[in-house]
N, CA, C and O atoms as a GROMACS GRO file, in nm:
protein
  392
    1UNK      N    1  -1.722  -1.017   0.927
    1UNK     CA    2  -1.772  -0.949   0.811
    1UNK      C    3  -1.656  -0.941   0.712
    1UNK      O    4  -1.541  -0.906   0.740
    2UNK      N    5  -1.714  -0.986   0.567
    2UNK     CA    6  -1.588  -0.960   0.497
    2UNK      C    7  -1.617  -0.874   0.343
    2UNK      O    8  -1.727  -0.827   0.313
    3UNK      N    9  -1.539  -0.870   0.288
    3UNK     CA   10  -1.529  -0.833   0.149
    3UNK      C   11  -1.429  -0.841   0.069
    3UNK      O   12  -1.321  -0.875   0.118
    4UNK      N   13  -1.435  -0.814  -0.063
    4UNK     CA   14  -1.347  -0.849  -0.174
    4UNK      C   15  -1.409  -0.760  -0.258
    4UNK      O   16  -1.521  -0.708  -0.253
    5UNK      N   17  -1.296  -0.748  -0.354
    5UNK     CA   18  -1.311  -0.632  -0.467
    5UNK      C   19  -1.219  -0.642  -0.578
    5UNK      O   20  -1.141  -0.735  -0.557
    6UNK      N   21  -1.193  -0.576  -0.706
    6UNK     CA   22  -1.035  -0.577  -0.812
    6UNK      C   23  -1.089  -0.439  -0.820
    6UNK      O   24  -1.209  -0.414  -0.808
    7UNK      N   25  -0.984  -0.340  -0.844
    7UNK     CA   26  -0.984  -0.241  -0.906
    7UNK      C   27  -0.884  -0.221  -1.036
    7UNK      O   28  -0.766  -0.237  -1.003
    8UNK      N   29  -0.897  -0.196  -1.150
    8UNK     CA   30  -0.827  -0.186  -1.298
    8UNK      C   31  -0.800  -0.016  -1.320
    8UNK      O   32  -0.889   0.066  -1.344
    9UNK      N   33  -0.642   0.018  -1.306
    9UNK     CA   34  -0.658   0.187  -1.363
    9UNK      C   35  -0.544   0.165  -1.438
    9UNK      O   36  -0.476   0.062  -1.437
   10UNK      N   37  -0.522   0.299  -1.526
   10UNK     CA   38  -0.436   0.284  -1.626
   10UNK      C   39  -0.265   0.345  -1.524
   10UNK      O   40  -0.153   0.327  -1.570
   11UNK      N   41  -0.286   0.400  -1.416
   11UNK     CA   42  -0.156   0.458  -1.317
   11UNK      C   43  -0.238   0.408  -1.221
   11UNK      O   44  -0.358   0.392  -1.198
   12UNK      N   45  -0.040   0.372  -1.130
   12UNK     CA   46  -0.032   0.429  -0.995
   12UNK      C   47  -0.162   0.476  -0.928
   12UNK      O   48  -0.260   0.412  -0.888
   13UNK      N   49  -0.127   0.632  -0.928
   13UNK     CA   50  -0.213   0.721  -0.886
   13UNK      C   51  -0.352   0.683  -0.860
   13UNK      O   52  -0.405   0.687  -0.749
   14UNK      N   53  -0.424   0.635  -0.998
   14UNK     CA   54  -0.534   0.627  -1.014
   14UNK      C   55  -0.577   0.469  -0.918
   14UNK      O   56  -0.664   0.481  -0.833
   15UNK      N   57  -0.528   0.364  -0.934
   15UNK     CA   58  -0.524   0.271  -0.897
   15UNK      C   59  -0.532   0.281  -0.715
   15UNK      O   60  -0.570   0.182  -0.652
   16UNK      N   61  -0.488   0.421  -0.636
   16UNK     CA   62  -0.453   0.437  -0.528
   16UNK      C   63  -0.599   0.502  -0.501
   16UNK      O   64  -0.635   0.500  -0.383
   17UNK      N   65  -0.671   0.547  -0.577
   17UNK     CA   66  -0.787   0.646  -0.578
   17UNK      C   67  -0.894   0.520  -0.578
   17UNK      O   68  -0.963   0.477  -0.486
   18UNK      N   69  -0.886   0.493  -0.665
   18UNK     CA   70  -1.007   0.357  -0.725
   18UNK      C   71  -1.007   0.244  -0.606
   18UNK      O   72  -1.110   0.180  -0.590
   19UNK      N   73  -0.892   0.219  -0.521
   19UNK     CA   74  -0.890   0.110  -0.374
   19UNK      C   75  -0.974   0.214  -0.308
   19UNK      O   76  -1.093   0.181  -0.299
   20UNK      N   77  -0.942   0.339  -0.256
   20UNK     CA   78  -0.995   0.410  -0.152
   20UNK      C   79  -1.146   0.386  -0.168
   20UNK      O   80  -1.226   0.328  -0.095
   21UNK      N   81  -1.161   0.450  -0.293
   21UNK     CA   82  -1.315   0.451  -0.346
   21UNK      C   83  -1.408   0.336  -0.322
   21UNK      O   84  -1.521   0.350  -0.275
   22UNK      N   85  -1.356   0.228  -0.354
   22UNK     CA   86  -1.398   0.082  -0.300
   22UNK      C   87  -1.406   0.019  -0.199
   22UNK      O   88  -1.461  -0.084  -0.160
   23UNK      N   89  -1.334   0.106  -0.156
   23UNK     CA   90  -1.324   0.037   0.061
   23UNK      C   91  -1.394   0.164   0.120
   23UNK      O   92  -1.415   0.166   0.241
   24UNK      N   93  -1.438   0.291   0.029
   24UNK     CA   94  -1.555   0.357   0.085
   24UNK      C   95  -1.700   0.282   0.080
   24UNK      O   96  -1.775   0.271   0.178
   25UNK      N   97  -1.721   0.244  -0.014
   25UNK     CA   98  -1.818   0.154  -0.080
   25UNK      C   99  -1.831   0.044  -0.027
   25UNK      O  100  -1.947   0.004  -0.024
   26UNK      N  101  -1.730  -0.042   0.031
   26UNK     CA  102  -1.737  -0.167   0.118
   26UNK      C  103  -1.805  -0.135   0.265
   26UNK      O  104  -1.885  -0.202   0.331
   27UNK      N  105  -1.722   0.036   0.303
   27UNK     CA  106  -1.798   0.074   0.460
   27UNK      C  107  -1.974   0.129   0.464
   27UNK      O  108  -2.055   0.119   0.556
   28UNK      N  109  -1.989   0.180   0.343
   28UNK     CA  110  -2.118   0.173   0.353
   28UNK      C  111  -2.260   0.085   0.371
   28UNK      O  112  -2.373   0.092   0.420
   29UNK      N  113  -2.142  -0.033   0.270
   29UNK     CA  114  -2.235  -0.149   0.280
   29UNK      C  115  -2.193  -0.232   0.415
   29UNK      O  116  -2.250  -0.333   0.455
   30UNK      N  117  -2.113  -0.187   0.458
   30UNK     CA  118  -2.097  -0.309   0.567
   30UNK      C  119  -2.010  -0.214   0.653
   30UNK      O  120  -1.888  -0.232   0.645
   31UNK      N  121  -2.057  -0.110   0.737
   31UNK     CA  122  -2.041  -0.021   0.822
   31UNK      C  123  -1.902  -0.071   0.912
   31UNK      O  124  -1.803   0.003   0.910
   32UNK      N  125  -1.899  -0.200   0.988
   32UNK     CA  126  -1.836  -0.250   1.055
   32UNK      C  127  -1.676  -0.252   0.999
   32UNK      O  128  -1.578  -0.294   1.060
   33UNK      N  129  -1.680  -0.201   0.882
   33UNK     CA  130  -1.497  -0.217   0.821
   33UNK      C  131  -1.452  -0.073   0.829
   33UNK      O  132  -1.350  -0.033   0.774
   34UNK      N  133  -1.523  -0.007   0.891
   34UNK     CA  134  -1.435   0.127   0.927
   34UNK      C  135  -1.364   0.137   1.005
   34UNK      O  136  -1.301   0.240   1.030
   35UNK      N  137  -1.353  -0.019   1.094
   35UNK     CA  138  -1.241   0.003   1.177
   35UNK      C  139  -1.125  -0.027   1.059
   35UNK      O  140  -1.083   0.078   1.011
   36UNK      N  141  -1.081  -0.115   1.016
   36UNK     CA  142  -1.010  -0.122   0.951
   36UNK      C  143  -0.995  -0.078   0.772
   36UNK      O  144  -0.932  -0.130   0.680
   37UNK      N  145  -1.069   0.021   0.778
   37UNK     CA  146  -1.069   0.070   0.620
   37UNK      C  147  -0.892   0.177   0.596
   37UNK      O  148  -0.822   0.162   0.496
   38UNK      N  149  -0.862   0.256   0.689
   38UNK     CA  150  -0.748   0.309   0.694
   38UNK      C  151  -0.658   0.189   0.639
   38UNK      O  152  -0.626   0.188   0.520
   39UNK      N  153  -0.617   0.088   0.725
   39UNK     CA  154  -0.513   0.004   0.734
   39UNK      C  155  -0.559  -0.073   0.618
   39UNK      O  156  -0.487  -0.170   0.593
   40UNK      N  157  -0.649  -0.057   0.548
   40UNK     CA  158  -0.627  -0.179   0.416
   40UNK      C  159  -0.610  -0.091   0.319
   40UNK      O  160  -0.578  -0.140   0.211
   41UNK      N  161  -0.625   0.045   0.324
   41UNK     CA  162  -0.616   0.169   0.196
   41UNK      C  163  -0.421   0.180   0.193
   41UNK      O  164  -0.333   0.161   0.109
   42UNK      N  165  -0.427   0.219   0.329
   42UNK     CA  166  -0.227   0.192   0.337
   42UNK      C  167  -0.168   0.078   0.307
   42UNK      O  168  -0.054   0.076   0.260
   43UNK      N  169  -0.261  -0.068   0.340
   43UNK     CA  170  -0.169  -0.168   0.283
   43UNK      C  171  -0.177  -0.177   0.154
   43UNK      O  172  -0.071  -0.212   0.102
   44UNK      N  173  -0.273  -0.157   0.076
   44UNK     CA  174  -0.275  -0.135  -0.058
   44UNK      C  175  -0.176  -0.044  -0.174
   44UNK      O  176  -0.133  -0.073  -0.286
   45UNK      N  177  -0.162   0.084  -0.084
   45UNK     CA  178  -0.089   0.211  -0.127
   45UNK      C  179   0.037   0.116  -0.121
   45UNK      O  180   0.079   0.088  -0.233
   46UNK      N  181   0.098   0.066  -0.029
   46UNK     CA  182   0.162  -0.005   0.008
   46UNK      C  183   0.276  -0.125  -0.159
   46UNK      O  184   0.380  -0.130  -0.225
   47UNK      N  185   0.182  -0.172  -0.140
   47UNK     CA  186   0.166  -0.263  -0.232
   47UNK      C  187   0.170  -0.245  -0.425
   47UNK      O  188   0.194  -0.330  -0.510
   48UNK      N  189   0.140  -0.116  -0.437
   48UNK     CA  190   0.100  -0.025  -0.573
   48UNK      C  191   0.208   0.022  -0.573
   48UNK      O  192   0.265   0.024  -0.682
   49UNK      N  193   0.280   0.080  -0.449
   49UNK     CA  194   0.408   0.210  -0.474
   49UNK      C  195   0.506   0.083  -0.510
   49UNK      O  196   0.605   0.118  -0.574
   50UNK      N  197   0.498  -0.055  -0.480
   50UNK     CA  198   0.632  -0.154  -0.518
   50UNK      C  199   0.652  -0.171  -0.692
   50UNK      O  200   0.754  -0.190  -0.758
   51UNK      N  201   0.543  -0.159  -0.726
   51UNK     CA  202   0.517  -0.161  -0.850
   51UNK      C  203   0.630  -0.048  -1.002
   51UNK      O  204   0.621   0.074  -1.015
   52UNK      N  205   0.700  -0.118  -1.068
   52UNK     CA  206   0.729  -0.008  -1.158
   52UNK      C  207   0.664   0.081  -1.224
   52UNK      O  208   0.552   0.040  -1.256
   53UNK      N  209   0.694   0.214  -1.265
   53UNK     CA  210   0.610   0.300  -1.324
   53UNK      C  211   0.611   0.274  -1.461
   53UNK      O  212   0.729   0.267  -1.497
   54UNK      N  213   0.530   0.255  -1.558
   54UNK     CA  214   0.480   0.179  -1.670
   54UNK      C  215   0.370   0.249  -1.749
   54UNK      O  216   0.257   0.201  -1.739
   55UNK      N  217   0.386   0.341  -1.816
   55UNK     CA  218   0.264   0.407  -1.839
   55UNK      C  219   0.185   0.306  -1.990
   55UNK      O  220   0.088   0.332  -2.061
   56UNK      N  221   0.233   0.248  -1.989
   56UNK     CA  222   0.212   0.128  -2.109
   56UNK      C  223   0.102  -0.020  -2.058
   56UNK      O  224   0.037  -0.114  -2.106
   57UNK      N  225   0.141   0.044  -1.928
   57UNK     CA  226   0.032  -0.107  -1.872
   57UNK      C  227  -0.076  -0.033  -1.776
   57UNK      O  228  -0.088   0.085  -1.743
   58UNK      N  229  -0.165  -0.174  -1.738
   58UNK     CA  230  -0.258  -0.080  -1.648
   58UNK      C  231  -0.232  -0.139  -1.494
   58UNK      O  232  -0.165  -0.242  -1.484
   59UNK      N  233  -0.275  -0.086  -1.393
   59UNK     CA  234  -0.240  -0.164  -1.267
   59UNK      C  235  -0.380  -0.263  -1.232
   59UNK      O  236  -0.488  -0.233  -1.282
   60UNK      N  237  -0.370  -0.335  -1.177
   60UNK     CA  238  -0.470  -0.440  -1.131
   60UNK      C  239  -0.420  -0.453  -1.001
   60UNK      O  240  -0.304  -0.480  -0.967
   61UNK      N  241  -0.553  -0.422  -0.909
   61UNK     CA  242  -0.536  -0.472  -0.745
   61UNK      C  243  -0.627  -0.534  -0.722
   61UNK      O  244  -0.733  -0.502  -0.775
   62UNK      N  245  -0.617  -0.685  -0.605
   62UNK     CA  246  -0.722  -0.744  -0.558
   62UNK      C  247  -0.702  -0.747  -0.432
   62UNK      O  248  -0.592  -0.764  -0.378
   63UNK      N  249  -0.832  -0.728  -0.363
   63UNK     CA  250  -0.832  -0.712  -0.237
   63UNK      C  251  -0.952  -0.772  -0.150
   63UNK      O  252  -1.066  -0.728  -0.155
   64UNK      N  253  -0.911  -0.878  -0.071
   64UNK     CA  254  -1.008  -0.889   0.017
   64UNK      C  255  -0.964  -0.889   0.188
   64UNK      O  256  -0.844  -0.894   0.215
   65UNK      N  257  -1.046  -0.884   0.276
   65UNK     CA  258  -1.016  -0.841   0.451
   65UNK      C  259  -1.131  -0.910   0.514
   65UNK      O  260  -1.216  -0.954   0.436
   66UNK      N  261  -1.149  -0.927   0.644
   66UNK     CA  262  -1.215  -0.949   0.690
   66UNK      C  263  -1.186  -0.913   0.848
   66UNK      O  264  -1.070  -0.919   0.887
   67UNK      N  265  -1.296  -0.874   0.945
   67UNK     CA  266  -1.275  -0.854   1.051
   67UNK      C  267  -1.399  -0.941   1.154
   67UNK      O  268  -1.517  -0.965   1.126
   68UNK      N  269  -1.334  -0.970   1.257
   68UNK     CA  270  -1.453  -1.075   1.378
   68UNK      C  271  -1.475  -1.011   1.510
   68UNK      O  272  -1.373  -0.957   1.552
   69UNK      N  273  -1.571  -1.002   1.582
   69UNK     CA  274  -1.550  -0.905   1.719
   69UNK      C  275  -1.684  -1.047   1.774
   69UNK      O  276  -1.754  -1.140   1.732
   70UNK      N  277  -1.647  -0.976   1.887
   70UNK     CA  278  -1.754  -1.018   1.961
   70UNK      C  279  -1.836  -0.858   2.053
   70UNK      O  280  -1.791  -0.743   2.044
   71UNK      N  281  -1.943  -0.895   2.122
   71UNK     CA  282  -2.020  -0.799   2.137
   71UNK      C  283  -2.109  -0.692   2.066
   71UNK      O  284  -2.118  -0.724   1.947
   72UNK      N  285  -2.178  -0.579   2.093
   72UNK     CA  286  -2.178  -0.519   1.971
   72UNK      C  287  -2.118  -0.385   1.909
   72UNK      O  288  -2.073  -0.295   1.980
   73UNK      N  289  -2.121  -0.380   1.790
   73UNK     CA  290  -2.018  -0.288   1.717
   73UNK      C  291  -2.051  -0.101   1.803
   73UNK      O  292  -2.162  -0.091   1.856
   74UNK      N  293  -2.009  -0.044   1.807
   74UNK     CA  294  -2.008   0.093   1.852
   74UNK      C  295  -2.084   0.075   2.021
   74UNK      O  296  -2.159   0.169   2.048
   75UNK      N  297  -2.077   0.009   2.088
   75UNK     CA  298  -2.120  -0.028   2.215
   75UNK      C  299  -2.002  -0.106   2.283
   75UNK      O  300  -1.924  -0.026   2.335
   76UNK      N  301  -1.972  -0.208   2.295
   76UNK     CA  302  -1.876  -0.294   2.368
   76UNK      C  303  -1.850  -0.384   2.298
   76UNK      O  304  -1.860  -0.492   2.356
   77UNK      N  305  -1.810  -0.392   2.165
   77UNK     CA  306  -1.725  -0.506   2.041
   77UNK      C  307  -1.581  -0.492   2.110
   77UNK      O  308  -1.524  -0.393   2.156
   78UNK      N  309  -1.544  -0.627   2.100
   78UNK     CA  310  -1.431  -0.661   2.086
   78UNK      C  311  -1.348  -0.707   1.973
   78UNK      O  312  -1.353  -0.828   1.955
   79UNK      N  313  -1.277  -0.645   1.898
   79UNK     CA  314  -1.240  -0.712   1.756
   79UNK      C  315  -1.125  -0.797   1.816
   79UNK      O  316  -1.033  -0.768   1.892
   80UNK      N  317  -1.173  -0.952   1.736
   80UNK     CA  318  -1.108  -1.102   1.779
   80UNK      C  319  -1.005  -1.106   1.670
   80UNK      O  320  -0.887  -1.127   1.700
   81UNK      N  321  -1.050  -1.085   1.512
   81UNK     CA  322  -0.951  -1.112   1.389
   81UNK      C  323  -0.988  -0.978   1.327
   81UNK      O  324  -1.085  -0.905   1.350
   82UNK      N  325  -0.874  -0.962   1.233
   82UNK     CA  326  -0.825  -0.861   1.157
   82UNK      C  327  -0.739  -0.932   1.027
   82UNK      O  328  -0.632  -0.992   1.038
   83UNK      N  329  -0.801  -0.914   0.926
   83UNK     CA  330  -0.678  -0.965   0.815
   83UNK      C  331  -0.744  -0.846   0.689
   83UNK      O  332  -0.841  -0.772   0.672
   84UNK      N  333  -0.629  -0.886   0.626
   84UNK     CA  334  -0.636  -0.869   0.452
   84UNK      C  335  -0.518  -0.943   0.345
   84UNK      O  336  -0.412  -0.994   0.381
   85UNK      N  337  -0.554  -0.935   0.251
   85UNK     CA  338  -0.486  -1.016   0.126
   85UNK      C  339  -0.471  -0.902   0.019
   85UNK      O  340  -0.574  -0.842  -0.012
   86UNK      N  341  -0.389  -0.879  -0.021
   86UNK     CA  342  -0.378  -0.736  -0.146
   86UNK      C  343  -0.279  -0.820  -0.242
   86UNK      O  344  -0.174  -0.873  -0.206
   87UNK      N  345  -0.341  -0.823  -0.389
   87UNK     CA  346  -0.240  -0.814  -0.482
   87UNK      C  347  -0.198  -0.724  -0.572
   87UNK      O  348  -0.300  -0.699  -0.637
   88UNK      N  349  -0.107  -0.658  -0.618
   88UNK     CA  350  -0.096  -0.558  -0.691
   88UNK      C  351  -0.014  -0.560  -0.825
   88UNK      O  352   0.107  -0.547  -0.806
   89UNK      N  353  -0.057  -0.576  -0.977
   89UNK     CA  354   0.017  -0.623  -1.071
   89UNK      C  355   0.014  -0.520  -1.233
   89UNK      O  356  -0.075  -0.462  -1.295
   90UNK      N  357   0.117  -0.533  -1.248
   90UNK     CA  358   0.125  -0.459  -1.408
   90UNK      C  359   0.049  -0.536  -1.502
   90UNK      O  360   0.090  -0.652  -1.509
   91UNK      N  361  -0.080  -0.502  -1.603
   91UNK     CA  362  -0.120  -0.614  -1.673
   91UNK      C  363  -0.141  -0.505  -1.804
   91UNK      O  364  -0.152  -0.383  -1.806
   92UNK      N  365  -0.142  -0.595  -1.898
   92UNK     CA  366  -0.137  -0.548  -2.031
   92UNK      C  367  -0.300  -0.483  -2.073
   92UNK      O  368  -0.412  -0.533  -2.074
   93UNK      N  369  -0.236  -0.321  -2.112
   93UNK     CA  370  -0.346  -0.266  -2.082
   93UNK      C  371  -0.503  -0.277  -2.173
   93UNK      O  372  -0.504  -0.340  -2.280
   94UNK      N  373  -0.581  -0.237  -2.141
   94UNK     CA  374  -0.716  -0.308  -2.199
   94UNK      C  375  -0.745  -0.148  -2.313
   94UNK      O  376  -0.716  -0.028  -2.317
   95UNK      N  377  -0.800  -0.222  -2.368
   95UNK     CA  378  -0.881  -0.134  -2.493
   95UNK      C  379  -0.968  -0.061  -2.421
   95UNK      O  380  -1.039  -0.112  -2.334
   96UNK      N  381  -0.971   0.049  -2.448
   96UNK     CA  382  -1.074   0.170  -2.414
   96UNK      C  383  -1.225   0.112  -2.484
   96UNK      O  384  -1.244   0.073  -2.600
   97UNK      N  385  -1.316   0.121  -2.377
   97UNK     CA  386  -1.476   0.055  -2.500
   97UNK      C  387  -1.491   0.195  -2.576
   97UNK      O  388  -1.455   0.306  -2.538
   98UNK      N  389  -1.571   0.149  -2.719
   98UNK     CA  390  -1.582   0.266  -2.771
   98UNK      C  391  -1.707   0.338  -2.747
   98UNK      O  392  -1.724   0.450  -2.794
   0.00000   0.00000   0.00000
């Protein structure tokens, strides 16, 4: 099972809020990433805190994971793979819509 997402905030902070929020939203729709929803919110946090503080730009993160088991999930799964991919970047910030 996998997923992908970008989140756009104007901070840090916010950018750390807006991943969580989205990998809540990924477990709902696809229940099975709660094993690994912790460990992709920290690798993310991760990834954002490397970042300079810039209140002039906005942050941009992309994120996708995926996890494989065999058996079934909350019964006798075995998780086979575990990954994720996070990018985290200063980008020139966007116009507020009016």
């Amino acid at each position: 099972m996998s997923y992908s997402f970008t989140v756009r905030a104007s901070s840090k902070a916010e950018a750390k809020f807006k991943v969580a929020e989205a990998m809540a939203k990924v477990v709902e729709q696809q229940q099975s990433h709660v094993i690994d929803q912790k460990q992709a919110i920290t690798n993310a946090e991760a990834f954002i805190g490397l970042l300079a503080d810039d209140e002039t730009k906005d942050v941009v993160v992309n994120m996708h994971g995926s996890i494989g088991w065999t058996g079934q999930l909350g019964v006798d799964a075995v998780i086979t793979s575990a990954g994720d991919g996070i990018s985290a970047a200063l980008a020139t910030r966007e116009a507020a819509a009016a």
